[in-house]
PyMOL Python script that loads the backbone (N, CA, C, O; Angstrom):
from pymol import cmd

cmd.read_pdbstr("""\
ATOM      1  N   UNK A   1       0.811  -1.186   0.000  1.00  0.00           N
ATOM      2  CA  UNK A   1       0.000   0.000   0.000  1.00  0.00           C
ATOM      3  C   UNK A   1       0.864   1.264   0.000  1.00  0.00           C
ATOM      4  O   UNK A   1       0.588   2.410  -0.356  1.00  0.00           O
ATOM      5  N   UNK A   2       2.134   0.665   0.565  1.00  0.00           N
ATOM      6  CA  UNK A   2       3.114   2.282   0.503  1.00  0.00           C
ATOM      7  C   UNK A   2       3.400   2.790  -0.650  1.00  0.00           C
ATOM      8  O   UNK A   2       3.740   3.963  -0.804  1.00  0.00           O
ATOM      9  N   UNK A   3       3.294   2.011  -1.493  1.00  0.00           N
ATOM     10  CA  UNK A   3       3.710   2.105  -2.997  1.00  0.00           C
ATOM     11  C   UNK A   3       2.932   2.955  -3.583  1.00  0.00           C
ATOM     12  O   UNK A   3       3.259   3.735  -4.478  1.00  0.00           O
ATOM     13  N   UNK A   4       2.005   2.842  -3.151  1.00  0.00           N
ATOM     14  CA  UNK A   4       0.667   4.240  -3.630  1.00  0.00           C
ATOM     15  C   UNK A   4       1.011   5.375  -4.023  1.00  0.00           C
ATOM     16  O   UNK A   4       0.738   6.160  -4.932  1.00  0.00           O
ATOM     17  N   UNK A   5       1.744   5.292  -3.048  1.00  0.00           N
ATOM     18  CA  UNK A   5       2.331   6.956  -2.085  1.00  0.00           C
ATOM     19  C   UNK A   5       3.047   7.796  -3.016  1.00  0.00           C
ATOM     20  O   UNK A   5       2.952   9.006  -3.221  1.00  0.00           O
ATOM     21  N   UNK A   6       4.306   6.289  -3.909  1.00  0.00           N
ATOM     22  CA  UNK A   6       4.660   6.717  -4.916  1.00  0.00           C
ATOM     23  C   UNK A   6       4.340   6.795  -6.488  1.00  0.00           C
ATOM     24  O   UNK A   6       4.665   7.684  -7.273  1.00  0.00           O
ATOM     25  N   UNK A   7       3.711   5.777  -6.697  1.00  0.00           N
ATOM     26  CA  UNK A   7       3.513   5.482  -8.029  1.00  0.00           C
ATOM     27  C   UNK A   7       2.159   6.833  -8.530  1.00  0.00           C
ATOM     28  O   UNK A   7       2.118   7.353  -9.645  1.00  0.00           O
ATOM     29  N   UNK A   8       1.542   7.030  -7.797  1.00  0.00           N
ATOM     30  CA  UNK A   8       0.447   7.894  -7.967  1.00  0.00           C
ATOM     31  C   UNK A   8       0.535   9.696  -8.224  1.00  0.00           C
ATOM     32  O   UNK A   8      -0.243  10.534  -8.679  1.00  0.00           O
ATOM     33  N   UNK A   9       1.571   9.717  -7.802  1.00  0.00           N
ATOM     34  CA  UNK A   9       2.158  11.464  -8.148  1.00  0.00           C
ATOM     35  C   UNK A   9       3.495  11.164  -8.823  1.00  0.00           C
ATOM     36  O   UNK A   9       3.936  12.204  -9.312  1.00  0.00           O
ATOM     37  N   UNK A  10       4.411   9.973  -9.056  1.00  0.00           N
ATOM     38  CA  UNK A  10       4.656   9.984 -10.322  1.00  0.00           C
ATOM     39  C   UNK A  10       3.951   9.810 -11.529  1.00  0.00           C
ATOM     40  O   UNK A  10       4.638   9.963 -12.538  1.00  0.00           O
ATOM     41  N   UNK A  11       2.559   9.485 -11.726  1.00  0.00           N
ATOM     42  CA  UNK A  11       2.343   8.981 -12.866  1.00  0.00           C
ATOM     43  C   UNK A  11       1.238  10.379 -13.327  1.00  0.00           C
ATOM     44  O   UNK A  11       1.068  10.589 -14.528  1.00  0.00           O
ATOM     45  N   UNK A  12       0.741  11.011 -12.591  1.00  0.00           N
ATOM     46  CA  UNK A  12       0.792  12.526 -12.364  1.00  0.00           C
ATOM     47  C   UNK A  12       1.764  13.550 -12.898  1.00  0.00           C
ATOM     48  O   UNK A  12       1.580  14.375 -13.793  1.00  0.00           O
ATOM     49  N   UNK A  13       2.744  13.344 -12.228  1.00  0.00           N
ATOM     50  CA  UNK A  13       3.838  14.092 -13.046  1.00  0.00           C
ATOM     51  C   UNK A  13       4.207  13.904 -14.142  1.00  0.00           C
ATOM     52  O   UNK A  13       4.540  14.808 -14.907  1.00  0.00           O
ATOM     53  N   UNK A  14       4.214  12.317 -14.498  1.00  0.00           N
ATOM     54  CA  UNK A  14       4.777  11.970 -16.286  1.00  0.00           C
ATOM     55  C   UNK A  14       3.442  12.392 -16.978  1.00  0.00           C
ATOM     56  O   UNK A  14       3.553  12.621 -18.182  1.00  0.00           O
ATOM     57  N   UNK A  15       2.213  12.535 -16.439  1.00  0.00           N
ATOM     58  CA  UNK A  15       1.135  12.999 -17.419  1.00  0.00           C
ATOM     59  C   UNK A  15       1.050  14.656 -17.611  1.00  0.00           C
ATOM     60  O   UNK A  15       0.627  15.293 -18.575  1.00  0.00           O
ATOM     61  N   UNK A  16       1.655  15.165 -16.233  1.00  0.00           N
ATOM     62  CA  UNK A  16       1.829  16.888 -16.344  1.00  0.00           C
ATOM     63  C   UNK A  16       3.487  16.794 -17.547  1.00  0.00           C
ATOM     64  O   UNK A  16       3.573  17.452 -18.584  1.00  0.00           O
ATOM     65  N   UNK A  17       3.971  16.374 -17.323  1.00  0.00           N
ATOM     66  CA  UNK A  17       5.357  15.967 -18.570  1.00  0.00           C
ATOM     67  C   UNK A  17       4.681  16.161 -19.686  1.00  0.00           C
ATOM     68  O   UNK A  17       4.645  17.284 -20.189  1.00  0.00           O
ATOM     69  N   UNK A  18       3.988  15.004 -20.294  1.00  0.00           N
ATOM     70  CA  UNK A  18       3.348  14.901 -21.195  1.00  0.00           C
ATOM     71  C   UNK A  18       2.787  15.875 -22.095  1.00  0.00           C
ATOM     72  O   UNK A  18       3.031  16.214 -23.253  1.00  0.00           O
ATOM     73  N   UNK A  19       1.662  16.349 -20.888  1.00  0.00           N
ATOM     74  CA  UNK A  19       0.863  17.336 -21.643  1.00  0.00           C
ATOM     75  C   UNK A  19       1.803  18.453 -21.864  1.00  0.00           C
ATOM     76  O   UNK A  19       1.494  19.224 -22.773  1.00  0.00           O
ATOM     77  N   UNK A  20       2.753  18.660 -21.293  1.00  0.00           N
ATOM     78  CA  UNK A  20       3.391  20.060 -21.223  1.00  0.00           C
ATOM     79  C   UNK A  20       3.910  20.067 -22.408  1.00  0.00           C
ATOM     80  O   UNK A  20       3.637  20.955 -23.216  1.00  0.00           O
ATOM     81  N   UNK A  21       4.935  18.829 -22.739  1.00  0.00           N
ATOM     82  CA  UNK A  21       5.524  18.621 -24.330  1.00  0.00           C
ATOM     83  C   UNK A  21       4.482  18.985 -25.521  1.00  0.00           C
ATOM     84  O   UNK A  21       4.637  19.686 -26.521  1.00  0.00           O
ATOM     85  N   UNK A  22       3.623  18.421 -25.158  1.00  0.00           N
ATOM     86  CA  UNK A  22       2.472  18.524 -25.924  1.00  0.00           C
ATOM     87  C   UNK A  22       1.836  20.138 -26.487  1.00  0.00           C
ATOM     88  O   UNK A  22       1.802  20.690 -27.587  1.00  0.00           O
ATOM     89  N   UNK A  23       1.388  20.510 -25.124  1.00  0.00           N
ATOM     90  CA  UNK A  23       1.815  22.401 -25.219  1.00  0.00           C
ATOM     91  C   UNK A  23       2.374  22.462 -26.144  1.00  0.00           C
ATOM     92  O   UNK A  23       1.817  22.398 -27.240  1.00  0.00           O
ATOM     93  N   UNK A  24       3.828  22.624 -25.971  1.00  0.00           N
ATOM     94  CA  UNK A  24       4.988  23.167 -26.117  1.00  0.00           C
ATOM     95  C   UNK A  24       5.141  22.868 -27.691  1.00  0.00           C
ATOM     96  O   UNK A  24       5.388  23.889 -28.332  1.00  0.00           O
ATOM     97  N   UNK A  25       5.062  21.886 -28.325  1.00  0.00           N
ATOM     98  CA  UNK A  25       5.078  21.213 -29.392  1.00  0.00           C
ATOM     99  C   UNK A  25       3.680  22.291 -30.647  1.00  0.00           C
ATOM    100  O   UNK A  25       3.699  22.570 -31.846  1.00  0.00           O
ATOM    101  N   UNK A  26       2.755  22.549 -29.598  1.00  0.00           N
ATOM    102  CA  UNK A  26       1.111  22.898 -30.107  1.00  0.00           C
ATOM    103  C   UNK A  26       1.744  24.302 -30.186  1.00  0.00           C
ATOM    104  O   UNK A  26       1.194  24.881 -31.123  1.00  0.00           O
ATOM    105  N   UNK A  27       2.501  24.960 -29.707  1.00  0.00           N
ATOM    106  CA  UNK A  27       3.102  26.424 -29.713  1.00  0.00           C
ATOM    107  C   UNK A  27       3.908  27.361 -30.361  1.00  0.00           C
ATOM    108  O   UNK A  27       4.056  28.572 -30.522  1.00  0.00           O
ATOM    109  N   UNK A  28       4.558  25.812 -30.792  1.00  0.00           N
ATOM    110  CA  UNK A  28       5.988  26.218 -31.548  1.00  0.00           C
ATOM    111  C   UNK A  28       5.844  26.050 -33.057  1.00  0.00           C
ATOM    112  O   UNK A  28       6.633  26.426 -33.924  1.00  0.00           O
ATOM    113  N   UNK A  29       4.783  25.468 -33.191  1.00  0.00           N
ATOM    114  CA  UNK A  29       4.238  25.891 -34.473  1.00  0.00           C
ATOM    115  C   UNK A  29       4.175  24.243 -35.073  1.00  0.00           C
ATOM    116  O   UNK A  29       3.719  23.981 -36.186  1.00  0.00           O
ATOM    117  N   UNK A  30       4.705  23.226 -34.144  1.00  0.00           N
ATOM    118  CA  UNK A  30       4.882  21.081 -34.967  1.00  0.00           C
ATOM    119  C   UNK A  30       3.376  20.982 -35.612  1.00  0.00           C
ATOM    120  O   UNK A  30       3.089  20.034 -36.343  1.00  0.00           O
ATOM    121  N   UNK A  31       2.638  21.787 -35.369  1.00  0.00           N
ATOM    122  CA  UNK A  31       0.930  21.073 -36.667  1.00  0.00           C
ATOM    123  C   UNK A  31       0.868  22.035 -37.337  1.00  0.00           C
ATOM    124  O   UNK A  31      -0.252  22.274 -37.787  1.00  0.00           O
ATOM    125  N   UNK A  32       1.670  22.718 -37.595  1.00  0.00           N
ATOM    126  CA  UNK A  32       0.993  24.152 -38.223  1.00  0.00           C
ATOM    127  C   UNK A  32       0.892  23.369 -40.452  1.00  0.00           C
ATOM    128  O   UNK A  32      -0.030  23.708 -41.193  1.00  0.00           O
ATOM    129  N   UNK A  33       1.680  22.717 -40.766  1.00  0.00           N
ATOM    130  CA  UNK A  33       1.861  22.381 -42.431  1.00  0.00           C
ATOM    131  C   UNK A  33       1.984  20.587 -41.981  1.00  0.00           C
ATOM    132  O   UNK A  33       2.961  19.864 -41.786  1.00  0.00           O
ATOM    133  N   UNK A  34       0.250  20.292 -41.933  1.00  0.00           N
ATOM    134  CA  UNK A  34       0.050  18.688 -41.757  1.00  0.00           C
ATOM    135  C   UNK A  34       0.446  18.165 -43.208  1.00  0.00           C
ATOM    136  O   UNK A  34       1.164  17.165 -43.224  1.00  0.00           O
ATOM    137  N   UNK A  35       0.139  18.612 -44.196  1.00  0.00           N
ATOM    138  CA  UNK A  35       0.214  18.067 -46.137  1.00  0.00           C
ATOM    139  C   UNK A  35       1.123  18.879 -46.533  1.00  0.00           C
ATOM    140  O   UNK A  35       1.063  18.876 -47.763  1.00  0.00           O
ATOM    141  N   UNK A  36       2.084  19.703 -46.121  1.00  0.00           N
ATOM    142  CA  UNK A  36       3.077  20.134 -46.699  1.00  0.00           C
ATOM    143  C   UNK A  36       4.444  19.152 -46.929  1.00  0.00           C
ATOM    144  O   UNK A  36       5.323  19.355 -47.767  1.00  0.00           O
ATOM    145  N   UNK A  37       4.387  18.151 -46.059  1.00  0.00           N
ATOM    146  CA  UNK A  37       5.774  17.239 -45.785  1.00  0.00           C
ATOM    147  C   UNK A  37       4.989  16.126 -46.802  1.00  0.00           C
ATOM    148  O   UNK A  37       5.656  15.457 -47.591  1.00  0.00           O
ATOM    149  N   UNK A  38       3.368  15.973 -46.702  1.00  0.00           N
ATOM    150  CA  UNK A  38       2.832  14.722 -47.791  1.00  0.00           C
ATOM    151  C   UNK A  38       3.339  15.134 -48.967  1.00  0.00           C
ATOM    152  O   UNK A  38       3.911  14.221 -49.563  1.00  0.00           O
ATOM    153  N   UNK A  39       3.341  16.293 -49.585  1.00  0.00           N
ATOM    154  CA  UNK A  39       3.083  16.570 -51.193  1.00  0.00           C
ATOM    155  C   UNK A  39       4.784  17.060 -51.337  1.00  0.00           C
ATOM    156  O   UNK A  39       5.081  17.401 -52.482  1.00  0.00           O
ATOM    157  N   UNK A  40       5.746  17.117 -50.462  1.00  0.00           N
ATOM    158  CA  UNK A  40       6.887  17.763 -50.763  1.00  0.00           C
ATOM    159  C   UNK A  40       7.853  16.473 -51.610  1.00  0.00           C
ATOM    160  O   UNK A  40       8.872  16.617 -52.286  1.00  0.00           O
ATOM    161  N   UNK A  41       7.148  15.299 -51.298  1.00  0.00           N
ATOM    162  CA  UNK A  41       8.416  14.212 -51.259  1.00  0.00           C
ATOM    163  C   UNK A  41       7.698  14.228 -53.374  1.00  0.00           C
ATOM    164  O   UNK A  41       8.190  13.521 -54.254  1.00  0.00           O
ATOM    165  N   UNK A  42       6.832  14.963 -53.529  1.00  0.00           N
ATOM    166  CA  UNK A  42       5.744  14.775 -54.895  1.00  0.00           C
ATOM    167  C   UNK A  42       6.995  15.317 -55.746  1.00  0.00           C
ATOM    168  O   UNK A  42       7.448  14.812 -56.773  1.00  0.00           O
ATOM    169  N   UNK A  43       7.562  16.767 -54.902  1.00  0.00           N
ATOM    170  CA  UNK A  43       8.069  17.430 -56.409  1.00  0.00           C
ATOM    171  C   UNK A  43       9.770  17.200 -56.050  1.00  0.00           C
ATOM    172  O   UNK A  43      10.233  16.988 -54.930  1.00  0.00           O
ATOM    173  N   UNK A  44      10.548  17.310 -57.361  1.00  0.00           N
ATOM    174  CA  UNK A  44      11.960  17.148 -57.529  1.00  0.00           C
ATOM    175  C   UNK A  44      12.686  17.825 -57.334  1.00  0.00           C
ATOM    176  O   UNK A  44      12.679  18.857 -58.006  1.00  0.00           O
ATOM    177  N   UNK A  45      13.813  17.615 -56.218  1.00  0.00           N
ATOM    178  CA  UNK A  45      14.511  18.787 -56.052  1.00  0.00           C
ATOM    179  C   UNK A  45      15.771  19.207 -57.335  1.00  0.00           C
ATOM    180  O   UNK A  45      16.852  18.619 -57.309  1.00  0.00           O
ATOM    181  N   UNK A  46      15.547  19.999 -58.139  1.00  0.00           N
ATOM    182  CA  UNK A  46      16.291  20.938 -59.112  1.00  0.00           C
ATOM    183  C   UNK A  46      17.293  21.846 -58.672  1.00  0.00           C
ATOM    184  O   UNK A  46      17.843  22.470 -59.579  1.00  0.00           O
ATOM    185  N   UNK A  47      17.780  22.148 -57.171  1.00  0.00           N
ATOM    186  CA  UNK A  47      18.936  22.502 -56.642  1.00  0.00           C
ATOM    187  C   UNK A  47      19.898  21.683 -56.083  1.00  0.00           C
ATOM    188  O   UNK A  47      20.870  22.128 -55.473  1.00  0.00           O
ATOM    189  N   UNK A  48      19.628  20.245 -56.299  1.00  0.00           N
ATOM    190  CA  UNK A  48      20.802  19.101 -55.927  1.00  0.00           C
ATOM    191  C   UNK A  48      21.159  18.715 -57.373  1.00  0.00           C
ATOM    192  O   UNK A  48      20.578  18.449 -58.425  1.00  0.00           O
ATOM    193  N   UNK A  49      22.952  18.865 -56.681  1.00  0.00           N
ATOM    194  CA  UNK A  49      23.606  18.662 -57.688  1.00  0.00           C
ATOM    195  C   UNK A  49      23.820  16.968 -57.831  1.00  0.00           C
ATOM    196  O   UNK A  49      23.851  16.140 -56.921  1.00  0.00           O
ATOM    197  N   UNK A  50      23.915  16.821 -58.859  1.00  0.00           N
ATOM    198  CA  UNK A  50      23.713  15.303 -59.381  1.00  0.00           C
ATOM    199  C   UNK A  50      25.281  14.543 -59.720  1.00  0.00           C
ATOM    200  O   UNK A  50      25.513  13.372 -60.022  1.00  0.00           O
ATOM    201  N   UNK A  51      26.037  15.476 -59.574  1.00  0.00           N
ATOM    202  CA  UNK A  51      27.613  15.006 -59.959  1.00  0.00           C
ATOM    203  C   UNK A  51      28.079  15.744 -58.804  1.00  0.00           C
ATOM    204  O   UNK A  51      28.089  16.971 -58.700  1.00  0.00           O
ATOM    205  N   UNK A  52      28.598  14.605 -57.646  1.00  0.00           N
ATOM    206  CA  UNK A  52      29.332  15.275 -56.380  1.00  0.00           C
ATOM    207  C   UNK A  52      30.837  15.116 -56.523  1.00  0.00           C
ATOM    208  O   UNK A  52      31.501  14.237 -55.975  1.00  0.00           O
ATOM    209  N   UNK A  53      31.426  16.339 -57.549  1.00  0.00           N
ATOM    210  CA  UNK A  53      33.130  15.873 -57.522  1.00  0.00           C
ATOM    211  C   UNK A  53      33.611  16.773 -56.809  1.00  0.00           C
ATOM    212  O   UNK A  53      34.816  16.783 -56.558  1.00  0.00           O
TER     213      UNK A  53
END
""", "prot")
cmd.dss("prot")
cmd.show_as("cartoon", "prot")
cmd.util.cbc("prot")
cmd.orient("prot")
């Protein structure tokens, strides 16, 4: 039963962790271009050079 004592405001804290990343992530702009990374791999990059001497 002592174990309570601990496991219960750690698992509290890894969920205040959590959400906070989560925040933090929601803030900094990580969802802002959801189909920009889908459709990028679509077009060819024309500034890589193709002969690396």
């Amino acid at each position: 039963m002592d174990i309570l004592l601990w496991l219960i405001p750690m698992a509290l804290a890894l969920g205040a962790l959590g959400l906070a990343a989560f925040l933090w992530a929601l803030r900094s702009g990580q969802f802002e271009d959801l189909d920009g990374a889908a459709a990028r791999i679509l077009f060819d990059d024309d500034d890589v050079k193709k002969d690396k001497r």
